[in-house]
C-alpha positions as CSV (number, residue, x, y, z in Angstrom):
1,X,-14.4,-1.1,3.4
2,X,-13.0,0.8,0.6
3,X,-9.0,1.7,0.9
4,X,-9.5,5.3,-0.5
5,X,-5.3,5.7,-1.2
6,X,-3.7,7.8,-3.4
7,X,0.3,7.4,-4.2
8,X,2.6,10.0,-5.5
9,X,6.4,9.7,-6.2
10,X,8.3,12.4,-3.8
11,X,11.0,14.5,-5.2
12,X,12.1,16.0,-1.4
13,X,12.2,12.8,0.7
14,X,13.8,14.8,3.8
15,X,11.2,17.8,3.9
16,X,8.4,15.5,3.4
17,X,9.3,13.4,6.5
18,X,9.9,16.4,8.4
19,X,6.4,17.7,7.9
20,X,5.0,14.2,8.9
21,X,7.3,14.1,11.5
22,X,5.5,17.5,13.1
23,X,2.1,15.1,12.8
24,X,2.6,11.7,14.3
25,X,5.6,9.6,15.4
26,X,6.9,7.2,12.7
27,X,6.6,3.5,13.0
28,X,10.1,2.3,11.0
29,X,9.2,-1.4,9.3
30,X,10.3,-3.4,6.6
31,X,7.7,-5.2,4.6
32,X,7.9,-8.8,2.7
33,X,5.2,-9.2,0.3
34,X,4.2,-11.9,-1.7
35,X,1.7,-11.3,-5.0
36,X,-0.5,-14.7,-5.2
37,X,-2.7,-15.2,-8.6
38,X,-4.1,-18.3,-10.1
39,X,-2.3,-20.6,-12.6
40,X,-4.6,-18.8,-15.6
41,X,-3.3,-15.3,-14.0
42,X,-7.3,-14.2,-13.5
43,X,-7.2,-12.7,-10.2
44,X,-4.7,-9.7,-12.1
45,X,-6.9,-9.9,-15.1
46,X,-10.1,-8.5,-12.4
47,X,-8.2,-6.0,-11.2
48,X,-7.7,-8.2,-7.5
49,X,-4.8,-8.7,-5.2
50,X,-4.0,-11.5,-2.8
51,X,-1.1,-11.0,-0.9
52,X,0.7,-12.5,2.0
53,X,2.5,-9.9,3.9
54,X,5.3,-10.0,7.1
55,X,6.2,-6.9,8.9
56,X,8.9,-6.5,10.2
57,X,9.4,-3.6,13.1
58,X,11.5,-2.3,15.8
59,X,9.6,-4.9,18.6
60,X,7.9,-7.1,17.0
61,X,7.1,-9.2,13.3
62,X,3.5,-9.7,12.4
63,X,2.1,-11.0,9.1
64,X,-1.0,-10.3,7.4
65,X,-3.0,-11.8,4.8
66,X,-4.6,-9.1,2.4
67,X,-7.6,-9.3,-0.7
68,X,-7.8,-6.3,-2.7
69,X,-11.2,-6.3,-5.2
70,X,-11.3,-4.2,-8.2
71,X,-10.5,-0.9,-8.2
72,X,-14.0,1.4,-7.5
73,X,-12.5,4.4,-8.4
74,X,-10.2,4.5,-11.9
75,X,-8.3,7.7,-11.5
76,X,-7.1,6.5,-7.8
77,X,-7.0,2.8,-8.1
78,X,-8.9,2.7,-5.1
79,X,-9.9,-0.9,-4.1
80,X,-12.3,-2.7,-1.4
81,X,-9.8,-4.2,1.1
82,X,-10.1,-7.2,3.0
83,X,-7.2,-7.8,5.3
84,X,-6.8,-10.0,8.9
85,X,-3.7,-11.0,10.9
86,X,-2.5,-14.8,10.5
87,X,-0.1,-16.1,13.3
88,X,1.8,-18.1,11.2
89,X,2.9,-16.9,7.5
90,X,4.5,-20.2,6.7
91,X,0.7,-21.6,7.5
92,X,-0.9,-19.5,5.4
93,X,1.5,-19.5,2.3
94,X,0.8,-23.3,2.5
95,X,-2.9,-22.7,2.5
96,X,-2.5,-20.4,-1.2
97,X,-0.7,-23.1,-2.3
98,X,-3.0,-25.6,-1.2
99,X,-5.9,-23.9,-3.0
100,X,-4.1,-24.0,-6.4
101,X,-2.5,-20.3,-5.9
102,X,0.9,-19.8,-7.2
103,X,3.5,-16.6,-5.8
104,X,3.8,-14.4,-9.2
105,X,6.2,-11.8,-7.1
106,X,8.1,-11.4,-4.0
107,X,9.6,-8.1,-3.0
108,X,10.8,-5.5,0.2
109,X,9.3,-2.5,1.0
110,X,10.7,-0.1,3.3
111,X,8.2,2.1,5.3
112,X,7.5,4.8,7.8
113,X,4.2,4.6,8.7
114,X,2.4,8.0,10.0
115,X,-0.9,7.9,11.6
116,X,-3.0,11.0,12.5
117,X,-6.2,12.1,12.2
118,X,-7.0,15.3,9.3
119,X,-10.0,16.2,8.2
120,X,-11.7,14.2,10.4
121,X,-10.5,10.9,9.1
122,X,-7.8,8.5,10.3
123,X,-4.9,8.5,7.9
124,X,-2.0,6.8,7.1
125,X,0.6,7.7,5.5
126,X,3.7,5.8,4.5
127,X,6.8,6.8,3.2
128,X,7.7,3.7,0.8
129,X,11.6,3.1,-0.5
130,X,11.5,-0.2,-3.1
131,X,15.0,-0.9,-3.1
132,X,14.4,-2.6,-6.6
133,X,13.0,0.6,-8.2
134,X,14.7,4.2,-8.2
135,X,12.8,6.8,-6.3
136,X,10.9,7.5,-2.9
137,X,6.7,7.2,-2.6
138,X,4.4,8.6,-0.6
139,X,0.7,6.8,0.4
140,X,-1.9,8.6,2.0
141,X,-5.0,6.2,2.6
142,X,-8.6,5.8,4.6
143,X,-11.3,3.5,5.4
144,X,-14.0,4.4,4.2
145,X,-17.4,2.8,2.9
146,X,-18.1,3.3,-0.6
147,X,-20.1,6.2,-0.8
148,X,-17.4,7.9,0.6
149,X,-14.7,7.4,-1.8
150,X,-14.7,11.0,-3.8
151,X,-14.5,12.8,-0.6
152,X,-11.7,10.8,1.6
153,X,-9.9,11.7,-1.9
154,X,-10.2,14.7,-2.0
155,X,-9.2,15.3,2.1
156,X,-6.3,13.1,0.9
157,X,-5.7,15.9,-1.6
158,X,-5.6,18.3,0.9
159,X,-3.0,16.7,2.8
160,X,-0.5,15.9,0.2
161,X,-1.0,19.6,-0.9
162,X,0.2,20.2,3.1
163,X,3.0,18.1,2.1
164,X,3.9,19.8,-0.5
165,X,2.9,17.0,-3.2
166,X,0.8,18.6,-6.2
167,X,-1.2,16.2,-8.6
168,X,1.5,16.6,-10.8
169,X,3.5,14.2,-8.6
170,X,0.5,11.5,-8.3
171,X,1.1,8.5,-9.8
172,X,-1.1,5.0,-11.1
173,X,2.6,3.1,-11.1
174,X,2.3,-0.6,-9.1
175,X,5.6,-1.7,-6.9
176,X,4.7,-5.1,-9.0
177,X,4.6,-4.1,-11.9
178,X,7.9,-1.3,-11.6
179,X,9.6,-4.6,-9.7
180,X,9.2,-7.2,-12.8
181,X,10.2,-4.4,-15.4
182,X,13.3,-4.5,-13.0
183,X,13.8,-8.3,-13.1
184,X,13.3,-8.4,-16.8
């Protein structure tokens, strides 16, 4: 499956989670990521992603293991996803570094998750506060197969534009990257 996503940086925080509060009930979490690469660095060099992932939430803690492929779609950065549920994150950042993978970044992310159904797709969308980098960002992502990718985008449009987020505001900016500017 594709992750058709785009990411915009949101200059009225408040107003924006008061319309997604009118569509879905938030889900409050903190994430932990960590960025995995090889030694040579040639999983950033093709455009992929491997990255260990803990949430944390109001009940309960749950970590994730996540491959991203290369981007299929330039202008979005939208990637084929491949993500499961590990039970034990100490387990599997064992197993990275058992297969020669090294951590190249570690960083929080603080979310409200929205999910709700527009255009006839499920979406999510998540409010994202870095609190290494200056600003508030909004995600709106899909499923979808390939073939599929120029449309789920363009219903993605459509709902940032009910948000009040114009193309102006999108942005191609990684937390990774932003973070290690940061740290430099």
């Amino acid at each position: 499956m594709i992750e058709a996503e785009l990411k915009a940086r949101v200059h009225s925080p408040e107003a924006v989670m008061r319309l997604l509060d009118e569509r879905a009930e938030a889900r409050v979490e903190v994430y932990r990521d960590t960025y995995y690469d090889r030694p040579d660095g040639s999983l950033e060099k093709d455009d992929q992603e491997l990255r260990v992932r803990t949430v944390h939430g109001a009940d309960s803690t749950r970590t994730v293991l996540t491959f991203k492929d290369a981007a299929v779609d330039e202008a979005s950065g939208s990637k084929p996803e491949h993500e499961t549920r590990v039970e034990d994150a100490d387990a599997a950042h064992a197993i990275l570094h058992g297969l020669g993978h090294v951590p190249v970044i570690a960083f929080e992310k603080r979310c409200r998750n929205y999910e709700f159904e527009a255009h006839g797709r499920q979406m999510l969308a998540t409010l994202v506060r870095v609190p290494e980098i200056d600003g508030t960002f909004l995600e709106v992502e899909t499923l979808v197969d390939e073939g599929e990718v120029s449309a789920a985008l363009e219903d993605i449009r459509a709902v940032l534009a009910d948000l009040g987020i114009g193309p102006e505001d999108l942005t191609r900016e990684t937390y990774t990257g932003a973070v290690a500017a940061q740290r430099c």
